[in-house]
C-alpha positions as CSV (number, residue, x, y, z in Angstrom):
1,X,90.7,-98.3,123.1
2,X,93.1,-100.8,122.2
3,X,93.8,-104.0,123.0
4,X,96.2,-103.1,125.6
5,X,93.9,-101.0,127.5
6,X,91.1,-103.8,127.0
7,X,93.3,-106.1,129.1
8,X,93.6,-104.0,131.9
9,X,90.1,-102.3,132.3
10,X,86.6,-104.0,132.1
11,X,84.1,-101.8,130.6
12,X,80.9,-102.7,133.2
13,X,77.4,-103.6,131.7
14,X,75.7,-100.5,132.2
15,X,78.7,-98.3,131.0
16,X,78.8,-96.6,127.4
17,X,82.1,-96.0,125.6
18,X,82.8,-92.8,124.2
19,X,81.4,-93.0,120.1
20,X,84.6,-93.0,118.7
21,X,85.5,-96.0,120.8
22,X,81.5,-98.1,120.7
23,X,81.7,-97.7,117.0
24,X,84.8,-100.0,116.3
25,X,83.8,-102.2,119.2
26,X,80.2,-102.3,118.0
27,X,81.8,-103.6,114.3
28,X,83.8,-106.4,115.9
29,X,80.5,-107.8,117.5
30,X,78.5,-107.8,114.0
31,X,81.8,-109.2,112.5
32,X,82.0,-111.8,114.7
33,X,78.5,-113.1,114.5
34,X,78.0,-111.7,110.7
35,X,79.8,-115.4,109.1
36,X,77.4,-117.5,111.0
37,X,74.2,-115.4,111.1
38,X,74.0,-115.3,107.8
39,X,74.7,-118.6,106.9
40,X,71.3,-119.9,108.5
41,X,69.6,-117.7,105.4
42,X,72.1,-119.2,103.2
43,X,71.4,-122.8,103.3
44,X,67.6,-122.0,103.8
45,X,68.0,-120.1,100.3
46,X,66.2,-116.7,101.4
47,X,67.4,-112.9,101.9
48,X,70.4,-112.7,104.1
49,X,69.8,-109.0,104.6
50,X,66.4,-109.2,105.9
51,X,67.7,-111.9,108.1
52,X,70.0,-109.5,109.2
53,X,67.0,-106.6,109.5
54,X,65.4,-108.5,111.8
55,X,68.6,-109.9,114.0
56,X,69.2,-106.5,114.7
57,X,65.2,-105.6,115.7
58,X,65.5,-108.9,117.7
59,X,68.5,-107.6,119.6
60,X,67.2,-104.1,120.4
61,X,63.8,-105.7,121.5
62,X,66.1,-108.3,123.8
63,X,67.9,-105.1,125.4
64,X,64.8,-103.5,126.0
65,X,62.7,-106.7,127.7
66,X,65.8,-106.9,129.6
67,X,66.5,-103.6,131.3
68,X,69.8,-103.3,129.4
69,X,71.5,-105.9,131.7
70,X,71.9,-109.1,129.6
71,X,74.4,-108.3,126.7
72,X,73.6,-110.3,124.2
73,X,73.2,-110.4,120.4
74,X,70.2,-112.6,118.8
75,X,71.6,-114.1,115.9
76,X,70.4,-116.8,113.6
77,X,69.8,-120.3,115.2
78,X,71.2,-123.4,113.6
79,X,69.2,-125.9,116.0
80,X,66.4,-125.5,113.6
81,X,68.4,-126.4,109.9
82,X,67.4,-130.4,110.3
83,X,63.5,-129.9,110.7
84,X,63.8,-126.9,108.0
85,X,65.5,-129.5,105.3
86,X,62.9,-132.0,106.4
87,X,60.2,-129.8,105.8
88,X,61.4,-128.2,102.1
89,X,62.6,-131.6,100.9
90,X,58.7,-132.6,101.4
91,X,57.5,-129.8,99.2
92,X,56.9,-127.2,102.1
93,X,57.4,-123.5,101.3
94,X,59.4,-121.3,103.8
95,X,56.7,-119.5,104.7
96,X,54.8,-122.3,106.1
97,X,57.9,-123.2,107.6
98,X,57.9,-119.9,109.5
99,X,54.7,-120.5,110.6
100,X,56.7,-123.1,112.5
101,X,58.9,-120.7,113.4
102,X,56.3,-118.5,115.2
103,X,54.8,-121.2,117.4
104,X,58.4,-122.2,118.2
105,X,59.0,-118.5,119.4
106,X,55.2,-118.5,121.2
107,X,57.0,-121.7,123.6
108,X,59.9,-119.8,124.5
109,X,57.3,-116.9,125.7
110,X,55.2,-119.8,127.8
111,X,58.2,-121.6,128.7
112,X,59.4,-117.8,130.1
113,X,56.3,-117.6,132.4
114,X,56.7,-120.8,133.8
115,X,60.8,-120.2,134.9
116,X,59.3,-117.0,136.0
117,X,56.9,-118.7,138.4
118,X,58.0,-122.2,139.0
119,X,62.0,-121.7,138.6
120,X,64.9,-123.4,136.2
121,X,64.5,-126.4,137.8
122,X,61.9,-127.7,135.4
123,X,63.6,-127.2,132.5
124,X,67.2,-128.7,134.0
125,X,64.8,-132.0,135.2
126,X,63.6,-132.6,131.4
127,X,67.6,-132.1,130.1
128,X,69.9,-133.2,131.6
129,X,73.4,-132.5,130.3
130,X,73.3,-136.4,129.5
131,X,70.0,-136.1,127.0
132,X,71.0,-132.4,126.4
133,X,74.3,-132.9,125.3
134,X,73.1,-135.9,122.8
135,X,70.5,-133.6,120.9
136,X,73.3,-131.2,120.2
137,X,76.0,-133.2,119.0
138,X,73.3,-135.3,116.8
139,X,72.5,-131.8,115.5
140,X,75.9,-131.3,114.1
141,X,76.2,-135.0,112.5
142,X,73.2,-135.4,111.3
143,X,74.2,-132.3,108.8
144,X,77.6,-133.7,108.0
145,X,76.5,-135.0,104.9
146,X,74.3,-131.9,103.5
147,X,78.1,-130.0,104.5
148,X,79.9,-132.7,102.5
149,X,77.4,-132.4,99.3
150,X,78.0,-128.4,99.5
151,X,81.8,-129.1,99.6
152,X,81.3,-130.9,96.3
153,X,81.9,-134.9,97.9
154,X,78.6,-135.9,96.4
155,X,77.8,-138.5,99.6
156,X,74.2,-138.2,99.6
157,X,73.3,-135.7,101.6
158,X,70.3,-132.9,101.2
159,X,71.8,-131.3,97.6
160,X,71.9,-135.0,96.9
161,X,74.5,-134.3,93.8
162,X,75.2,-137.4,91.4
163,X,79.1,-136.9,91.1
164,X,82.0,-135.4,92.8
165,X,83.2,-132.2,91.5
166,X,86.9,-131.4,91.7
167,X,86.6,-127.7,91.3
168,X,83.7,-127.3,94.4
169,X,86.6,-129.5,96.0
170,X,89.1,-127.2,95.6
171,X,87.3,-124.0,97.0
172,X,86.0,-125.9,99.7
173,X,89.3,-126.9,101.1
174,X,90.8,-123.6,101.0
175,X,88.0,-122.3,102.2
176,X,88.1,-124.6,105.4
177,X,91.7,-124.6,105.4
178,X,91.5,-120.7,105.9
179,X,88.9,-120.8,108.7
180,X,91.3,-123.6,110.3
181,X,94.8,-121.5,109.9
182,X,92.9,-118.2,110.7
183,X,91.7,-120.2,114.4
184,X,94.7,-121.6,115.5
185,X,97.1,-118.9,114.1
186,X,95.6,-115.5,114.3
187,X,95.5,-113.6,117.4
188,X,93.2,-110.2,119.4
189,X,90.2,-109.2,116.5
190,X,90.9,-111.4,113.7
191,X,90.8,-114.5,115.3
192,X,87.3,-113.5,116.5
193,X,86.2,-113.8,112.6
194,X,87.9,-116.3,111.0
195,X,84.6,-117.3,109.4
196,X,84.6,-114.3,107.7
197,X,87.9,-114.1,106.5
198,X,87.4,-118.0,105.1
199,X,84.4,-116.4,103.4
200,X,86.3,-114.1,101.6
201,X,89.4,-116.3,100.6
202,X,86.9,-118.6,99.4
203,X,85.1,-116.2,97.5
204,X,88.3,-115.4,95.9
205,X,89.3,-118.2,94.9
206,X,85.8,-119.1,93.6
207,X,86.1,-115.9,91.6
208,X,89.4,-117.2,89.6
209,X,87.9,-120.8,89.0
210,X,85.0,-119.0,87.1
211,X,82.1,-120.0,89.7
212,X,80.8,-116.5,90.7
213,X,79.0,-114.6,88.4
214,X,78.7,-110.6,89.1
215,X,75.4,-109.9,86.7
216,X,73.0,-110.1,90.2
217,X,75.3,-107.6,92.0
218,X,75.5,-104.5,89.5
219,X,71.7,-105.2,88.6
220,X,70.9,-104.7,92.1
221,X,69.8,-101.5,93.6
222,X,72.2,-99.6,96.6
223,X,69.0,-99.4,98.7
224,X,66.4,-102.0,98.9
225,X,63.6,-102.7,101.6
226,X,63.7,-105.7,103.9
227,X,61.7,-108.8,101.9
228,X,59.1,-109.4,103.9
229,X,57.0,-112.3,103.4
230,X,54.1,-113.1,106.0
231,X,54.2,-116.5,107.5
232,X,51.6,-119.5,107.1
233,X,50.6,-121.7,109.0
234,X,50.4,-125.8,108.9
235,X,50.1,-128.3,112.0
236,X,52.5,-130.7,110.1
237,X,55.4,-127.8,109.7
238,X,54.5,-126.7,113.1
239,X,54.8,-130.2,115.2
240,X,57.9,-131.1,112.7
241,X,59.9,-127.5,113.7
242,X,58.7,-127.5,117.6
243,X,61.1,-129.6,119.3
244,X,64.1,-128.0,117.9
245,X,62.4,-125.0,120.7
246,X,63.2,-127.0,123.5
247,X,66.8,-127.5,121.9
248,X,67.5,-123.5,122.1
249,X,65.7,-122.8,125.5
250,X,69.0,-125.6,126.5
251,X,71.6,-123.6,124.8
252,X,69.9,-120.5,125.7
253,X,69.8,-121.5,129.8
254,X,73.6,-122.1,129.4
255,X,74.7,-119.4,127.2
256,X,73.1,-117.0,130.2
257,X,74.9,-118.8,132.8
258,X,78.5,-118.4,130.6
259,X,77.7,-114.8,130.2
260,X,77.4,-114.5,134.1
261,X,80.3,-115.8,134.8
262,X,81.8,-113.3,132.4
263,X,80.6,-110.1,133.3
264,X,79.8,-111.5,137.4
265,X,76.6,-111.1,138.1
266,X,73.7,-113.3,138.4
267,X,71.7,-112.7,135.5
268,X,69.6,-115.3,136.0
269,X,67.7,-113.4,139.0
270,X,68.4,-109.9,138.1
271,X,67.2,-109.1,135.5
272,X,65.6,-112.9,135.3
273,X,66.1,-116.1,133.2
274,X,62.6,-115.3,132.5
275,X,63.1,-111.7,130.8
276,X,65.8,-113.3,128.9
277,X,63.7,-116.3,127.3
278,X,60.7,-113.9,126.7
279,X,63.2,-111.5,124.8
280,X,64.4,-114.2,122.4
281,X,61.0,-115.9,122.2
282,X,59.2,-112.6,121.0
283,X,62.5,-111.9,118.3
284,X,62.0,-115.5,117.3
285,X,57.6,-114.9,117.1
286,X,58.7,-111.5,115.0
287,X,60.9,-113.1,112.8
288,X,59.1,-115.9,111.5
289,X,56.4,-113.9,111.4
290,X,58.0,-111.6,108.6
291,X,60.3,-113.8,106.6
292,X,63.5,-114.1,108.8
293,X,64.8,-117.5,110.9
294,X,64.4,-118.1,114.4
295,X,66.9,-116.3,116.9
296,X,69.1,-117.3,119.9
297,X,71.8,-115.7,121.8
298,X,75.2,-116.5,120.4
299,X,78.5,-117.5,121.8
300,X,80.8,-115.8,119.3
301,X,79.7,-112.3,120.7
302,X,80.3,-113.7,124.3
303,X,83.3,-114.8,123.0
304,X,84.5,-111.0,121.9
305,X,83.3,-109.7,125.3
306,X,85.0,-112.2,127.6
307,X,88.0,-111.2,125.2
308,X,88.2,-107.4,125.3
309,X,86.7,-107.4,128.7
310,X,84.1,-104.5,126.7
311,X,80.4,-106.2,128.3
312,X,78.5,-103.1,127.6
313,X,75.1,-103.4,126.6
314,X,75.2,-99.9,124.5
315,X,77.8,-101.4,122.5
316,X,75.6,-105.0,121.9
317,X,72.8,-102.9,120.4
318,X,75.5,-100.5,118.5
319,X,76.1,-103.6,116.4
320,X,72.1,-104.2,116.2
321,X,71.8,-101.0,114.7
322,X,74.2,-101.5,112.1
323,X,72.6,-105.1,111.3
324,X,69.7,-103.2,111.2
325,X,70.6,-100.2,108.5
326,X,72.3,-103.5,106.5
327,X,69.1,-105.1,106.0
328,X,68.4,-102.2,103.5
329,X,71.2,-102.8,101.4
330,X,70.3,-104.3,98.2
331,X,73.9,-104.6,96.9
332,X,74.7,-106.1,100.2
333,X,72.4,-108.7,100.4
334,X,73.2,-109.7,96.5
335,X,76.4,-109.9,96.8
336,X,75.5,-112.4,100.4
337,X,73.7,-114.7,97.9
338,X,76.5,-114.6,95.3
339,X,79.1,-116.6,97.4
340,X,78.6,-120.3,95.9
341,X,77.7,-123.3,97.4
342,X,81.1,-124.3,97.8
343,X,82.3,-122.1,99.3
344,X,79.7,-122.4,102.1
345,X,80.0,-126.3,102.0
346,X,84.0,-125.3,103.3
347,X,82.8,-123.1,106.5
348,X,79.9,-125.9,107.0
349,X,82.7,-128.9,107.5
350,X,84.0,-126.9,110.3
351,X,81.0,-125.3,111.5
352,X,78.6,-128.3,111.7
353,X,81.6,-130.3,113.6
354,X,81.9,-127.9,116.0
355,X,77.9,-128.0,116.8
356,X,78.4,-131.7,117.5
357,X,81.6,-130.9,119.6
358,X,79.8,-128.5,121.7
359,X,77.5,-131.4,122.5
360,X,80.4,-133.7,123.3
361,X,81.9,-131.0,125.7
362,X,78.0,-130.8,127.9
363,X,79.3,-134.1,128.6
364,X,82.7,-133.4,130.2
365,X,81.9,-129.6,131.5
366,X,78.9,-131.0,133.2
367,X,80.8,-134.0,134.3
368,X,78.2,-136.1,133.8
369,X,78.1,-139.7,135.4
370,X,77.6,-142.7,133.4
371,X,78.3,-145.0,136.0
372,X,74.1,-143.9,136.6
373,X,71.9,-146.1,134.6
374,X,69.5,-143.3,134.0
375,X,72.3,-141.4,131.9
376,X,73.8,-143.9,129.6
377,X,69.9,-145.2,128.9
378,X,69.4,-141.8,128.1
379,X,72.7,-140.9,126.1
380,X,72.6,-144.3,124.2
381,X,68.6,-144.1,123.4
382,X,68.9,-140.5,122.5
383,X,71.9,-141.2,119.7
384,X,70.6,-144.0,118.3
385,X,67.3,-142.8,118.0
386,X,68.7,-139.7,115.9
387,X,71.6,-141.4,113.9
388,X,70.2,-144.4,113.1
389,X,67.7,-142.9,110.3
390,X,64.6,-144.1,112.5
391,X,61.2,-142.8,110.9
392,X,58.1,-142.6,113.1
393,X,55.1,-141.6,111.0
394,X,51.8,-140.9,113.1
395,X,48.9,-139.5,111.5
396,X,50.8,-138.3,108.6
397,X,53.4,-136.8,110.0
398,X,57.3,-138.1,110.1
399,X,59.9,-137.7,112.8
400,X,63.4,-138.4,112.1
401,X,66.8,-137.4,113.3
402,X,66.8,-134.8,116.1
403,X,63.3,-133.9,116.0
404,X,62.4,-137.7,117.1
405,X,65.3,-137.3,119.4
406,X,64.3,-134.9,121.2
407,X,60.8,-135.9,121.2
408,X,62.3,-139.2,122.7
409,X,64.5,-137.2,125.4
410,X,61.2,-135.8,126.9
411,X,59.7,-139.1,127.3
412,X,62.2,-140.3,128.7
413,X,63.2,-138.2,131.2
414,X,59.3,-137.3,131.9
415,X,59.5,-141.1,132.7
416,X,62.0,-141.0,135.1
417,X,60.8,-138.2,136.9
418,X,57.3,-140.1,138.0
419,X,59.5,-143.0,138.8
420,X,60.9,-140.5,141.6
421,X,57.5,-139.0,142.8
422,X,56.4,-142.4,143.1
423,X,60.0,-144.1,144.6
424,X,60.4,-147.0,142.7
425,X,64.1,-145.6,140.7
426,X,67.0,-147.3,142.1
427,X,69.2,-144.6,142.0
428,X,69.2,-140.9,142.6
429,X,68.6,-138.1,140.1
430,X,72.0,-136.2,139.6
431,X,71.7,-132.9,141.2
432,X,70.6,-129.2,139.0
């Protein structure tokens, strides 16, 4: 099927290729959420392959909770990387940061049964695209400087390096210049993995300014078993990762309604917002359980399918199996680690901007009206609150940056909705 034939036909939901046509397409959807999915693992410093093991498990699981309707891949979330840093900065191992993880999954599971029996509007009442829209672009800035440390500026960020160093510099920048030229130039598959392309020009050049060192890849076995690590659990990890739920269940809601519109029909009521949240709830619940990162549905596959027209679910979990079979590559995932920092801190200028852009464009899409006191109170709060480098410390435990932000968002807005039972708000609620 080429790209021709893509144009003019739309393979349905329901409808499976013929193999020699799902295996290509099935490729181009782990390629284009392979770059990001395993950066998550990257930055946290763990096993990319088992991160990819359990993205594909998450995926299958997801298909199956969701009748094979909702074609979607669970890939690694990046709401959670500001309350991770937080957390290992203070001395906290991962695994008691996936205990965080699992509670974070068990909310999505409750927050499934309550859209299943209360409806959507709940969740739309406690973000609106005004606060909702804040928490994501504070997301992306707040991580500017960990991307500009990685890069090799030395600004102060998490790596918290003493110097610049002209040679990170240099990889960096063709790295991000790659990703850039690949977006706006390239055109059909490649431009649908520019982040993988940058990874591998940057590796490259890495390569010929002596940074990458070969010794961990032909040590490593061909075949190697997931690494599993069973998480802990601690209330301070737990209370410091849980907000950054609430943050995916947002982008989750919208990333459904997208995908609707792409393949249209209403997934929200058939098969059900609430089969959807429960699916990436339990992936996220299994995944920190075992060593891996908390999941969510990702826009660079709904990308591909809204650009070949190809929405079929058999081909979503086609690419699942393959993340799958790579999580038992030992060669694979050492050669993952193996791309340096630099190289990573290129991709992250880019990708960490675009986070905060998608929070800009919640603004505009959603046409959200500031002439409404309620909005640009909440807005204005919202970005101080996570920008500013505000600490709150009760009982031991601190809040900062988009954790307190969010935490901040829900009082808010739980604020303004008793104002309206009661009838003393001076304007009206915009409508959800």
């Amino acid at each position: 099927m080429n790209e021709n034939q893509l144009e003019k036909s739309i393979v349905d939901v329901n409808e499976m290729p013929p193999l020699k046509k799902a295996i290509p397409l099935s490729i181009q959807h782990l390629f284009a959420m392979f770059g990001s999915s395993v950066l998550v693992p990257i930055l946290f410093k763990i096993d990319p392959a088992t991160v990819l093991f359990f993205n594909g498990i998450g995926t299958l699981l997801y298909a199956f909770l969701t009748k094979k309707r909702i074609p979607a891949y669970l890939g690694s979330s990046f709401a959670f990387l500001s309350p991770v840093f937080m957390l290992t900065s203070q001395g906290y191992s991962f695994q008691t940061v996936q205990g965080g993880f699992v509670i974070a999954g068990l909310v999505f599971a409750l927050v499934a049964l309550l859209v299943k029996f209360v409806g959507i509007g709940v969740i739309n009442k406690l973000f609106p695209p005004a606060a909702m829209g804040a928490i994501v672009t504070i997301i992306g800035l707040e991580l500017a400087p960990t991307a500009a440390d990685m890069a090799g500026f030395a600004v102060g960020g998490s790596n918290n390096p003493t110097a610049s160093n002209t040679t990170w510099i240099i990889v960096s920048m063709v790295t991000l210049a790659t990703v850039i030229l690949c977006n706006i130039i390239l055109k059909g598959f490649l431009k649908v993995i520019p982040i993988l392309i940058g990874v591998v020009v940057g590796y490259i050049t890495a390569y010929a300014m002596g940074l990458v060192d070969f010794a961990t890849i032909s040590s490593s076995s061909f075949f190697a078993l997931p690494n599993i690590k069973v998480a802990t659990f601690d209330l301070h990890a737990i209370l410091t990762i849980l907000p950054a739920a609430f943050v995916v269940i947002a982008e989750h809601i919208g990333h459904l309604a997208v995908t609707s519109s792409i393949v249209e029909k209403d997934l929200a009521k058939d098969p059900g917002l609430h089969r959807s949240l429960l699916g990436d709830g339990l992936s996220t619940m299994i995944s920190g359980m075992f060593g891996s990162v908390p999941t969510t549905t990702y826009a660079e596959n709904i990308g591909v399918m809204a650009l070949t027209k190809v929405y079929s679910v058999y081909v979503i979990c086609g690419a699942a199996l393959i993340s799958l079979v790579l999580g038992f590559s030992g060669k694979l995932s050492a050669l993952i680690i193996s791309i340096p920092t630099p190289v990573i801190g290129g991709i992250s200028l880019l990708l960490f901007g675009t986070i905060a852009a998608s929070g800009l464009r919640t603004f505009i899409e959603k046409k959200v009206d500031y002439s409404k006191s309620r909005n640009l109170i909440l807005t204005s709060v919202i970005f101080i609150v996570g920008l500013s480098g505000i600490k709150i410390n009760v009982y031991g435990l601190e809040y900062k940056g988009m954790v307190l932000a969010t935490i901040v968002a829900i009082a808010l807005n739980l604020l303004f909705i008793l104002f309206d039972a009661i009838g003393i708000m001076n304007e009206k609620p915009d409508e959800v």
